[in-house]
C-alpha distance (Angstrom), angle and dihedral (degrees) to the residues before:
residue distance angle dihedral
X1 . . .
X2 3.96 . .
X3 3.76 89.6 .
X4 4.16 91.5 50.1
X5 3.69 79.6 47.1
X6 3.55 99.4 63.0
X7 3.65 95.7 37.6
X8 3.55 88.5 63.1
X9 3.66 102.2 41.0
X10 4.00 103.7 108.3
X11 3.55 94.9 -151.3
X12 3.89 86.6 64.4
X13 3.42 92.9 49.0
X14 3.96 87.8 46.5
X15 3.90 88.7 53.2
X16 3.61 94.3 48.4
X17 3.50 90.4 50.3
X18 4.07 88.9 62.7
X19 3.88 95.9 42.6
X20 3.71 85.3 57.0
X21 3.85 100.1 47.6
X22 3.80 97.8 36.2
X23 3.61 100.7 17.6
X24 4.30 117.7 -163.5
X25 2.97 136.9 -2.7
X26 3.91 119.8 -127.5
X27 3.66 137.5 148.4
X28 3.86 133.0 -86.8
X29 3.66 119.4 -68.5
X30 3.72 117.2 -134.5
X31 4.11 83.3 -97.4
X32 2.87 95.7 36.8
X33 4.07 96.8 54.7
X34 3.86 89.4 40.4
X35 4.05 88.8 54.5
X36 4.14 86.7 49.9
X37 4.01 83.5 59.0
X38 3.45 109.7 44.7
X39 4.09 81.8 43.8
X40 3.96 98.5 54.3
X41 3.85 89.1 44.2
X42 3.71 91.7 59.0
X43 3.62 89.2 36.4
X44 3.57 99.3 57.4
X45 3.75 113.1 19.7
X46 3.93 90.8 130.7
X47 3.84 89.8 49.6
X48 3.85 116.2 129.5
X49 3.79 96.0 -140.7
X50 3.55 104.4 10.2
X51 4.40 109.9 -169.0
X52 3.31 122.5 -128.7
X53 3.88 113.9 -81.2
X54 3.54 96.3 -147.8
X55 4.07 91.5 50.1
X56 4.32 88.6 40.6
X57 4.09 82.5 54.0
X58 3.55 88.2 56.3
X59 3.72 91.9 55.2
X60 4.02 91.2 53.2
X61 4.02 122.5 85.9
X62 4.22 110.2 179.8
X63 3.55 118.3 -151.2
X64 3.86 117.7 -137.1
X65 3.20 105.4 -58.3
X66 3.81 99.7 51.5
X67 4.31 91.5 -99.4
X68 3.55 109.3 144.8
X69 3.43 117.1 -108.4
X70 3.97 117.7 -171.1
X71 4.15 120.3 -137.2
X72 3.31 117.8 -136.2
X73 3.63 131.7 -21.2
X74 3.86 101.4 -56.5
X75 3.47 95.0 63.8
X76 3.82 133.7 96.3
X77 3.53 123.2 -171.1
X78 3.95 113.2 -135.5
X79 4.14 98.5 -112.1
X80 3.87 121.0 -158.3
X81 3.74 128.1 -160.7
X82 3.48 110.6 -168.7
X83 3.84 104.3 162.7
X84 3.81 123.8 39.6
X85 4.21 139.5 111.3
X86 3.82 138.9 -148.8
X87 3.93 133.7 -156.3
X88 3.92 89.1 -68.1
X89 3.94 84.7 77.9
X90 3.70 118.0 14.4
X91 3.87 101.0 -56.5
X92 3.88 120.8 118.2
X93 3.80 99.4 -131.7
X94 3.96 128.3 71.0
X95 3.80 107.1 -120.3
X96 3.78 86.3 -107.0
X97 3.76 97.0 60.7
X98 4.37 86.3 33.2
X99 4.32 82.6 64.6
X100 4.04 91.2 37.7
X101 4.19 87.8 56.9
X102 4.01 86.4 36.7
X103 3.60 91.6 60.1
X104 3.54 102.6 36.0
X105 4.32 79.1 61.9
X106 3.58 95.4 46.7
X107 3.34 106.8 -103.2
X108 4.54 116.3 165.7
X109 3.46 90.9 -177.3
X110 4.14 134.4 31.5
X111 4.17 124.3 178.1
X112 4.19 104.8 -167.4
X113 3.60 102.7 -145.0
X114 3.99 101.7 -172.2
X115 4.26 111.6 -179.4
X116 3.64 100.1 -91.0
X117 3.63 111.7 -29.5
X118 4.41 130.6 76.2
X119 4.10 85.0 -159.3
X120 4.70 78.7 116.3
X121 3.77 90.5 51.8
X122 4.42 97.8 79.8
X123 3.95 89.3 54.3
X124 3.43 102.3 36.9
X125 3.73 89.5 50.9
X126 4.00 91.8 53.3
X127 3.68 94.4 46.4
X128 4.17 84.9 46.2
X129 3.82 88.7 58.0
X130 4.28 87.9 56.0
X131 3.95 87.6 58.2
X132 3.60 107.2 26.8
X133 3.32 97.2 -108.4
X134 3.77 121.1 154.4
X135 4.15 116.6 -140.1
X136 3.75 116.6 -155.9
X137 3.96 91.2 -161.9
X138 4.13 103.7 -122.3
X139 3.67 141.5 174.6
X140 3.71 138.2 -174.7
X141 3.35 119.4 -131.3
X142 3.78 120.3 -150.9
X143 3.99 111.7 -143.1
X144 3.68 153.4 154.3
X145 3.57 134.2 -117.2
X146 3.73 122.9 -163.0
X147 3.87 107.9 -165.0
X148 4.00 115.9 -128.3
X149 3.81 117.4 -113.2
X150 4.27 97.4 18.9
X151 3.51 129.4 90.7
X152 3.71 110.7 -52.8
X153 3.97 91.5 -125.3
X154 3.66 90.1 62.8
X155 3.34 103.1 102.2
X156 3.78 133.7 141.4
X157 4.03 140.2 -165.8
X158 3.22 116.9 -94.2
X159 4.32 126.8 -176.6
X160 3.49 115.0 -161.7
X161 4.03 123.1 -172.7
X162 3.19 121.5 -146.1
X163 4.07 125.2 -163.2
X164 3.93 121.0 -147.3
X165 3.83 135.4 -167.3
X166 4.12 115.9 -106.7
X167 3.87 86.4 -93.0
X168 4.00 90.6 59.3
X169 3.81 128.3 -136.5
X170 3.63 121.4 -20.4
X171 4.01 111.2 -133.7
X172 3.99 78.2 39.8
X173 4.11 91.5 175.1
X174 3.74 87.1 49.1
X175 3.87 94.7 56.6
X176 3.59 90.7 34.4
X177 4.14 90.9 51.8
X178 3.86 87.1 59.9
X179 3.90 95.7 41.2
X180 3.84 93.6 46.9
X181 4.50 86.2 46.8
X182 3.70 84.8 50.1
X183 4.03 93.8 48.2
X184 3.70 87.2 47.8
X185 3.72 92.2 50.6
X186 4.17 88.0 51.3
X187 3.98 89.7 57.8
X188 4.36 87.0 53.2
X189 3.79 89.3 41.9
X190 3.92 95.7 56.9
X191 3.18 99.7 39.0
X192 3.79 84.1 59.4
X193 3.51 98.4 46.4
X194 4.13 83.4 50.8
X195 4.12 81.3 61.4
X196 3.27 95.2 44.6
X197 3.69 95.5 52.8
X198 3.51 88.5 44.6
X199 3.39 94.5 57.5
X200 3.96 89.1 57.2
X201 3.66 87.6 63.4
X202 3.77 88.5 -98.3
X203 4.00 98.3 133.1
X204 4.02 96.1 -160.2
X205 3.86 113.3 153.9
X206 4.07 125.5 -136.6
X207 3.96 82.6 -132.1
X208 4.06 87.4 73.5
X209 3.53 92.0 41.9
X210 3.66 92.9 53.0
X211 3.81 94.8 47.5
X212 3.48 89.7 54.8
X213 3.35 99.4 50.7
X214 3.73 97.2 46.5
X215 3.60 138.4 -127.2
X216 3.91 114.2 -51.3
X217 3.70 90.9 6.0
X218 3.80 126.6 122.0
X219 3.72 116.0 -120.3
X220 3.78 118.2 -128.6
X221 3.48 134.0 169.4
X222 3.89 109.1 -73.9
X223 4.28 85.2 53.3
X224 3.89 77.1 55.6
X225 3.56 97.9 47.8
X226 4.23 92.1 43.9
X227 3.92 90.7 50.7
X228 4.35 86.9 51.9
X229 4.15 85.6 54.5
X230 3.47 93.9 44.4
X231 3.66 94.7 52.5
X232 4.04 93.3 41.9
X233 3.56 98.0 -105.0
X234 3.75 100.6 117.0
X235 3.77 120.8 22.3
X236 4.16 83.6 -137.3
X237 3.39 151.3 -16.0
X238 3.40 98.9 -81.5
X239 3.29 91.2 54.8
X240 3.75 95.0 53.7
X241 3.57 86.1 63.4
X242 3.48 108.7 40.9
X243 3.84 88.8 50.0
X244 3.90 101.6 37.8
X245 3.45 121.1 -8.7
X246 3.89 111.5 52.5
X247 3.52 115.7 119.9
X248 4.12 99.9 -73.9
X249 3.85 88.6 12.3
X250 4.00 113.5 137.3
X251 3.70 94.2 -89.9
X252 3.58 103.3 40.3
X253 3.44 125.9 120.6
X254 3.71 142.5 170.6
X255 3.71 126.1 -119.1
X256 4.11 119.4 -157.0
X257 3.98 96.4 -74.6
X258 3.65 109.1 179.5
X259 3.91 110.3 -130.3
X260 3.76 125.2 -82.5
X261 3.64 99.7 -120.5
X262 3.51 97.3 52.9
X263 3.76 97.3 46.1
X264 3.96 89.4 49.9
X265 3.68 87.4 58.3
X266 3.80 94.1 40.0
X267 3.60 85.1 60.1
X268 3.20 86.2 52.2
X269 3.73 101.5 58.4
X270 3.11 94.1 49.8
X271 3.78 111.3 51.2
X272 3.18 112.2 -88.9
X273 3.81 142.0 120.3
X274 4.24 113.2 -120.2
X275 3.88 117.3 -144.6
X276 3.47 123.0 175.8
X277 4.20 116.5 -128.0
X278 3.52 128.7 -129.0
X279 4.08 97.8 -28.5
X280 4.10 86.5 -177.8
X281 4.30 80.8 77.3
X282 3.81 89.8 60.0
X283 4.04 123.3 99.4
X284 3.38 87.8 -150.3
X285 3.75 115.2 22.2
X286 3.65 97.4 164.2
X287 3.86 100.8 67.3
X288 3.25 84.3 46.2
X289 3.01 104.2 60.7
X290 3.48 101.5 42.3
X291 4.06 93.3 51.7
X292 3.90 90.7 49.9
X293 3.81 85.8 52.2
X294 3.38 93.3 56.9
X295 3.80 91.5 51.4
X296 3.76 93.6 52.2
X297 3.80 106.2 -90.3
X298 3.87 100.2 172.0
X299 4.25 97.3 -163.0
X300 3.96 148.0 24.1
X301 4.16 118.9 -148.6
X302 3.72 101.0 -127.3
X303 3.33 105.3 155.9
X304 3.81 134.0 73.9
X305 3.64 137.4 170.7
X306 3.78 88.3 -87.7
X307 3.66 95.4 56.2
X308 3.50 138.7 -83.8
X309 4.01 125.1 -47.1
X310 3.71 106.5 -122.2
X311 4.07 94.5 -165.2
X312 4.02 84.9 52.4
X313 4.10 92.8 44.0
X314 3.95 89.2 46.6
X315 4.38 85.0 48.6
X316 4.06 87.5 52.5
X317 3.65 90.1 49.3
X318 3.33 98.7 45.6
X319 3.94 89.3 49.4
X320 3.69 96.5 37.9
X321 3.83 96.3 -113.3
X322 3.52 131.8 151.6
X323 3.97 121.4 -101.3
X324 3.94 110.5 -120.3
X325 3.84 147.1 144.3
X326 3.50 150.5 166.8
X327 4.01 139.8 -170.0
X328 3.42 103.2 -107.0
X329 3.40 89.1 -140.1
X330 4.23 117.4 -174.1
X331 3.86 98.5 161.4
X332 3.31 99.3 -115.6
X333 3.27 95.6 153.1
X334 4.24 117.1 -130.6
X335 3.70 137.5 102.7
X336 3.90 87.3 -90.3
X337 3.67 105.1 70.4
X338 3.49 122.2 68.0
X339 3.70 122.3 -120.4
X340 3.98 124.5 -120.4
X341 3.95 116.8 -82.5
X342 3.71 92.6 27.5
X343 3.73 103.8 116.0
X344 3.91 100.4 87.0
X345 4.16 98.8 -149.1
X346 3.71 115.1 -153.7
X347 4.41 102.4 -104.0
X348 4.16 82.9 -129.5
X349 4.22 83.9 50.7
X350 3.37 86.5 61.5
X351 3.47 98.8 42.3
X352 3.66 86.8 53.5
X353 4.15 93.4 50.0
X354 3.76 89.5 49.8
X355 3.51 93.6 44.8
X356 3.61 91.1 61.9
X357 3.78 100.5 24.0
X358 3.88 91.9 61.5
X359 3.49 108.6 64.6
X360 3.64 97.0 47.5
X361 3.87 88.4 51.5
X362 3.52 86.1 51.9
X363 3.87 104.5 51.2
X364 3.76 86.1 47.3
X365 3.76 105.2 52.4
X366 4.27 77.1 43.3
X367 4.06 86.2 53.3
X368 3.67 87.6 41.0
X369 4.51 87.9 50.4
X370 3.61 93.4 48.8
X371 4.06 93.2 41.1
X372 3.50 78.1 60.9
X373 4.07 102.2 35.0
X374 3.73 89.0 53.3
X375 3.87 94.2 45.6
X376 3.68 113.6 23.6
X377 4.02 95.3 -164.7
X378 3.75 132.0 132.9
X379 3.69 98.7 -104.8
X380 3.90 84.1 51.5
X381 3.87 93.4 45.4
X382 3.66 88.8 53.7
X383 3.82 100.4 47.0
X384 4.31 77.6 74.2
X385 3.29 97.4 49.6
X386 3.72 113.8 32.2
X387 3.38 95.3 112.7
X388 3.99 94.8 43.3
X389 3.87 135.2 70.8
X390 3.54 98.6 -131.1
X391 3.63 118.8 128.8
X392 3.66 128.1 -151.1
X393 3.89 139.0 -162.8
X394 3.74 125.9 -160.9
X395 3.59 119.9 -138.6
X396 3.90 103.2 32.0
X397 3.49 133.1 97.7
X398 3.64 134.7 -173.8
X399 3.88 132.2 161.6
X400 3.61 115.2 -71.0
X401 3.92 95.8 0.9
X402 3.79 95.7 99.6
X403 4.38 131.7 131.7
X404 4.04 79.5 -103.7
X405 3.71 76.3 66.0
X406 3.61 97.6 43.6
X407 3.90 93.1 56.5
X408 3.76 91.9 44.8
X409 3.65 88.2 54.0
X410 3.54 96.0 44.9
X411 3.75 95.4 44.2
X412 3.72 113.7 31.3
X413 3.64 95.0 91.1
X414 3.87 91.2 47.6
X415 3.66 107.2 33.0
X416 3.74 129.4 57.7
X417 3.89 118.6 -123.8
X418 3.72 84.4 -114.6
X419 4.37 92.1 51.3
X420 3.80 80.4 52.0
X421 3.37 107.6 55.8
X422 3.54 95.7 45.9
X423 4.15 123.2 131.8
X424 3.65 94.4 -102.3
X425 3.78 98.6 53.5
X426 3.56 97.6 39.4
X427 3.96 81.5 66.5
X428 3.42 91.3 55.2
X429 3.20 97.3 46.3
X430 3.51 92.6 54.9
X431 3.85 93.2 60.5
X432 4.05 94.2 55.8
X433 3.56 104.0 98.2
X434 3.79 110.9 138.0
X435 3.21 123.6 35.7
X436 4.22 122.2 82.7
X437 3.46 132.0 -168.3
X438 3.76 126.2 -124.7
């Protein structure tokens, strides 16, 4: 009877449910503990009264697959969101209340990936600053990839994130040439799934599809999808797509997506770190993956907030890509979509993202300093602060209000003290002399 008893006691069941998902707890390994470090430092640099890494370490067990998990009430794991979009693409939330719902989950640090545009980045970085939030400015990049050796007409869509430093891409009109083609592209595309749909008897009107998406916003599919609900086409989103909209469906349609390749090594060029999204979408990942690699793709989502997919882990081995992940998260609302700060990334994933992710960041805000050193012009001057709020005035100067102070301003929260004083920006830092900050 005791042993029926605890068989059918749900709260068993419930906790051996978690041992088998997460599996033991156990303390840091030497790696493990190091990673947590090197992770907190980056994490918060800015922070008023930053703790002790090696004593916040202490405070972390992992279960095991390396996820951090915290001991106690004092601790607070370091949370990531690498992957998610607000009403500048087709999310539901304005980046403001995106980092409000962030924070209230515990996220340390968010990148906004909006389809195609960094328009969400300015706002989400000054409601960041209210919560002590760090944004890793991100977009994702719709593309195509045309596999080598098949019929040329086999193509398939391909998004591709891609990770900048606080100063944003160097070659900014370059990137934003190709994200402004793509947006252009998006407006052509829905108005042709529109026909399409109204072809299939569905009468749905571009008008709808436009409100929804908002004004100055490219359409894509999901704004699609939420104007078929709304007019009692589809009972829901996931119905839009199953029925119509999947990629090949009888409304689909393709926009003017640049190709793969060259947007991998566009990212590249100008500074920023290339991951690919959600590879378990593709037909044929493989190929893929393996012509990306070739063009300098630096990372591979694996991870969602069911776990991590083994066959995709095994690929980024094999290809010698970093492990990473995000939600995705739109707020659409539903059981079906995961919410922000759900992926649990591996501490030595991490690790491994900043370890690559950080010296690229830092030769480009350097690039972006010397740009600037070299030529001291307005266009220059706001290559360094695009994504801040800090205004500047030539011509006046005033104790402590210097461009020594405009870099420390701009990069304390991103740079270590050590990254700073480097050779190469001491020379630049050298050649500011005129301009002050009010």
């Amino acid at each position: 009877m005791a042993g029926d008893a605890v068989r059918s006691n749900p709260k068993n069941k419930s906790r051996k449910k978690k041992n088998k998902r997460g599996g033991t707890k156990k303390k840091m390994t030497v790696e493990q503990s190091a990673a947590f470090r090197s992770v907190t430092e980056w994490v918060f640099l800015d922070s008023q009264s930053p703790s002790s890494s090696a004593d916040a370490a202490a405070s972390f067990m992992v279960d095991d697959f390396g996820v951090q998990k915290s001991l106690g009430r004092g601790g607070q794991r370091v949370v990531f969101e690498l992957h998610c979009h607000s009403k500048f693409s087709d999310g539901f939330l304005s980046p403001t209340k995106l980092i409000e719902r962030a924070h209230r989950n515990g996220v340390k640090v968010l990148a906004l990936t909006d389809h195609d545009t960094l328009s969400g980045i300015p706002e989400a970085l000054e409601a960041a600053r209210r919560l002590n939030i760090k944004i890793i400015p991100g977009v994702e990049i719709s593309t195509i990839f045309t596999s080598s050796g098949l019929d040329p007409q086999t193509e398939e869509p391909v998004h591709i994130l891609a990770y900048y430093s606080s100063c944003g891409p160097t070659r900014y009109e370059e990137l934003d040439k190709l994200l402004s083609n793509i947006r252009e592209g998006r407006f052509i595309r829905a108005r042709d799934m529109v026909a399409k749909l109204n072809k299939l008897k569905l009468p749905l009107k571009w008008e709808s599809v436009a409100r929804i998406a908002g004004k100055g916003v490219a359409p894509g599919r999901l704004h699609v999808a939420r104007a078929m609900v709304e007019a009692g086409y589809v009972e829901n989103l996931k119905q839009a797509f199953a029925r119509y909209l999947f990629d090949g469906g009888p409304a689909y349609s393709t926009g003017s997506e640049p190709s793969a390749e060259e947007t991998v090594r566009l990212i590249h060029d100008t500074g920023g770190v290339s991951v690919l999204a959600h590879p378990w979408a593709l037909k044929n990942p493989v190929p893929i993956i393996r012509g990306l690699r070739e063009a300098g793709l630096n990372g591979l989502e694996v991870c969602r907030s069911d776990g991590k997919l083994s066959a995709y882990s095994d690929l980024a081995d094999t290809y010698g890509l970093l492990k990473l992940g995000g939600s995705d998260f739109h707020g659409r609302g539903g059981n079906s979509e995961s919410e922000l700060g759900s992926v649990n990334l591996p501490i030595i994933a991490l690790h491994e993202f900043l370890r690559v992710a950080r010296p690229i960041w830092c030769k480009a805000i350097k690039d972006i300093l010397q740009t600037y050193a070299d030529e001291p012009s307005d266009v220059n001057l706001a290559r360094i602060t695009r994504f801040g709020r800090i205004r500047v005035s030539k011509g006046v100067s005033s104790a402590g209000s210097s461009e020594e102070d405009l870099i420390e301003r701009c990069l304390s929260s991103w740079l270590t003290v050590e990254e700073r004083q480097n050779a190469e920006f001491k020379v630049i830092q050298s050649k500011f002399s005129s301009v002050s900050i009010q």
